[in-house]
MARVEX-268238 format. One record per residue: residue in one letter; x, y negated, z of N, C-alpha, C, O, CB in turn. Coordinates in steps of 0.2 Angstrom, whole numbers, padded with zeros to 4 digits, always signed. Atoms other than C-alpha are relative to their C-alpha. Glycine has a CB too. Layout:
residues N
AXYZXYZXYZXYZXYZ/...
This chain:
residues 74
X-0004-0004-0005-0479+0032+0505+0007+0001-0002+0012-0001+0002-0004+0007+0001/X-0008+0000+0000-0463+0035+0496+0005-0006+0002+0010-0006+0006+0002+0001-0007/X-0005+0007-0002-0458+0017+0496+0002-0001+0006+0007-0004+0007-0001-0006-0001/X+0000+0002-0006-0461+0017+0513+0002+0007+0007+0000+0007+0013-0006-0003+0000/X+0000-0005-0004-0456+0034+0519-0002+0002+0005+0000+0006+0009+0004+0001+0002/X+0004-0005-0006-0468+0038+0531-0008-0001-0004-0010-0005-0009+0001-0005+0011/X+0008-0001+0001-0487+0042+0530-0003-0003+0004-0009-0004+0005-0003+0007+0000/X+0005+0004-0006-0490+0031+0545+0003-0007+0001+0003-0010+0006-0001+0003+0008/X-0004+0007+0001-0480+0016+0541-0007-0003+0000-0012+0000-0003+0006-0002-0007/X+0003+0005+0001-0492+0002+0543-0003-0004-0006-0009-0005-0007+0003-0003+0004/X+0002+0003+0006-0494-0005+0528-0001+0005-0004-0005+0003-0007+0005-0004-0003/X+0002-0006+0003-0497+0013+0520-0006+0003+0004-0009+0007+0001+0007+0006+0000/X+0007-0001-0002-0511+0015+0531-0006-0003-0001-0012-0001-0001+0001+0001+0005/X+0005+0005+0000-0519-0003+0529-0003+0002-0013-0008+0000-0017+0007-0010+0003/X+0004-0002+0007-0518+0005+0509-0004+0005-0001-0007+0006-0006+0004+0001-0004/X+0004-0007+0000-0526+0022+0513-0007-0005+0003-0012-0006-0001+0003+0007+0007/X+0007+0003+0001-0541+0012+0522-0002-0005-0004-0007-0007-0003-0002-0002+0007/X+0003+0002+0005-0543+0002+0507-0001+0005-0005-0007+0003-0008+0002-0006-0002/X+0004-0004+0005-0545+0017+0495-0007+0001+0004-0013-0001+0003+0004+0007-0002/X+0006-0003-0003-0555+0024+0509-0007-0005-0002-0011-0004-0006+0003+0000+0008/X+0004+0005-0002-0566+0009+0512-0003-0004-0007-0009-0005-0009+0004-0006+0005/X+0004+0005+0008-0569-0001+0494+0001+0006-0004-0004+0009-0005+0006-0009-0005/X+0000-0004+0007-0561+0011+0482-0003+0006-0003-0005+0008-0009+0006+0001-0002/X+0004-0004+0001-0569+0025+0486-0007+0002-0001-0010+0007+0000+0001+0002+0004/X+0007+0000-0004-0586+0019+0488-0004+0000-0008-0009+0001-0008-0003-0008+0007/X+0004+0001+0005-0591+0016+0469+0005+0004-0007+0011+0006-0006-0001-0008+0000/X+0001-0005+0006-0588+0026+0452+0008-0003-0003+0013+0001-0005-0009-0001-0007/X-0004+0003+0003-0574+0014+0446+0007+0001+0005+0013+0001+0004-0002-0009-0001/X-0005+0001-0005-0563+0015+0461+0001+0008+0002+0006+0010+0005-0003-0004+0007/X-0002-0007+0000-0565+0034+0460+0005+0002-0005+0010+0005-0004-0005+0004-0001/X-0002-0002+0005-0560+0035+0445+0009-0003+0001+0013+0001+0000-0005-0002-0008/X-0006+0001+0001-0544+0025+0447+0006+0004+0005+0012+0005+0004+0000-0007+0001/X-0004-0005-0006-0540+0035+0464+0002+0007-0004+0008+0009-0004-0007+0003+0008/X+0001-0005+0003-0541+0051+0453+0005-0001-0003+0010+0001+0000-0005+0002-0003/X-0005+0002+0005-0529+0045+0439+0008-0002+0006+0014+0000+0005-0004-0007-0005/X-0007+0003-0004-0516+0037+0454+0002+0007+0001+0008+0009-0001-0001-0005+0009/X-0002-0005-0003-0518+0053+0461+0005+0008-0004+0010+0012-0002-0006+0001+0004/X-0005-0003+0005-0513+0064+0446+0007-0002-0003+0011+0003-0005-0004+0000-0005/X-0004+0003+0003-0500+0052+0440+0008-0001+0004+0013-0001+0001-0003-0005-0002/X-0006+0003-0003-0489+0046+0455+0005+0004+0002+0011+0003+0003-0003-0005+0006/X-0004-0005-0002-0483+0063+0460+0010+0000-0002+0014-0001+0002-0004+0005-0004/X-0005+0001+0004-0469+0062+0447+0005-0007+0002+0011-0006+0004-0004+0000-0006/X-0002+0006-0004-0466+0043+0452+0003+0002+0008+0009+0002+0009-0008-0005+0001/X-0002+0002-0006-0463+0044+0468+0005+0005+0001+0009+0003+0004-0005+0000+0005/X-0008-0007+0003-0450+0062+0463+0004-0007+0001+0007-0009+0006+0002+0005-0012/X-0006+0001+0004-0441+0051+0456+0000-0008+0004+0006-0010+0003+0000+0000-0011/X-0001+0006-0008-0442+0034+0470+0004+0003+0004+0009+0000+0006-0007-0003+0005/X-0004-0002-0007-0435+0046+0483+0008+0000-0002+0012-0002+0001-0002+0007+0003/X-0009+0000+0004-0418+0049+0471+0002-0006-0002+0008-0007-0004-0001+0005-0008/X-0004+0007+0005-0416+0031+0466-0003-0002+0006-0009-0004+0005-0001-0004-0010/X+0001+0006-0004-0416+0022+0482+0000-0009-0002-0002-0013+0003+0006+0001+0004/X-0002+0006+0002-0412+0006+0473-0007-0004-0003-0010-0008-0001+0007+0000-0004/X+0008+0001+0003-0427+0006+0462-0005-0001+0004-0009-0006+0004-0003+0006-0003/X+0006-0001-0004-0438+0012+0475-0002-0006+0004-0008-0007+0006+0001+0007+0004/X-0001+0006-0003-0432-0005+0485-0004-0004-0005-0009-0007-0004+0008-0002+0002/X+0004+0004+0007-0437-0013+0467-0008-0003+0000-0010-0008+0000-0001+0005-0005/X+0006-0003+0001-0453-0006+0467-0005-0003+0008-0009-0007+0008+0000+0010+0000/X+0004+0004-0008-0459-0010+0487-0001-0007-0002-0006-0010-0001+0004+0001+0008/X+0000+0008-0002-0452-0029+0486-0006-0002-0006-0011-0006-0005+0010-0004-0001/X+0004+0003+0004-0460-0031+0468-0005+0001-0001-0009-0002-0005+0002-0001-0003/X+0009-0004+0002-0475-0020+0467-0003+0001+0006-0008-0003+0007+0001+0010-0003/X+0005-0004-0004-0482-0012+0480-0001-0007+0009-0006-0006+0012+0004+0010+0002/X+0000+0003-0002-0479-0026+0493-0005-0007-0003-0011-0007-0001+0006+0000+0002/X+0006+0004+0004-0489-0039+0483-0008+0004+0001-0013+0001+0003+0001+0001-0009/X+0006-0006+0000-0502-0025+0483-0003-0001+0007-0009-0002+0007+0002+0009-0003/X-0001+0002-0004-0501-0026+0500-0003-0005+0005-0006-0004+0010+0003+0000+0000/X+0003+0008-0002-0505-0043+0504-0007-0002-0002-0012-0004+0001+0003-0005-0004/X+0010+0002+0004-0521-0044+0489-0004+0005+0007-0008+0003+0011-0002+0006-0011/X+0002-0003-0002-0524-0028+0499-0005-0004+0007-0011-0004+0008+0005+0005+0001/X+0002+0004-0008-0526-0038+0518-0005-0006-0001-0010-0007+0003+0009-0004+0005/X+0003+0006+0004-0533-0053+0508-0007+0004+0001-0012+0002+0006+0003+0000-0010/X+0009-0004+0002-0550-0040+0504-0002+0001+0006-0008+0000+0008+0000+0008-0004/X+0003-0003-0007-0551-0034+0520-0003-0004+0005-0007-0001+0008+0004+0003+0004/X+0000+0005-0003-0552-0049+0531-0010-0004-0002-0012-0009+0000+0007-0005-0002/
């Protein structure tokens, strides 16, 4: 969501129904939601203050992620 400033950007939603749908459904995919969800808080502070990074971060991270993400679902 930060990278993508909204909570309904398209691509921030196609990653919520994959926690939803795979990651949520077994013990391993909880556990990693839990930990995202303790950790990214901080992260994503500090994306909104450094526009430049946070561009970093989408093109080279989370966009990749993105794709595997659409990859699974299909």
């Amino acid at each position: 969501t930060a990278v993508y400033n909204s909570p309904t950007a398209p691509k921030v939603i196609a990653l919520k129904e994959f926690r939803d749908q795979k990651l949520l459904t077994n013990l391993l995919g909880e556990r990693f939601v839990q930990f995202y969800y303790r950790n990214s808080p901080p992260i994503a502070n500090f994306l909104s203050r450094h526009k430049f990074l946070s561009e970093v971060v989408r093109v080279g991270f989370v966009e990749p992620l993105v794709w595997v993400v659409q990859v699974f679902r299909k």
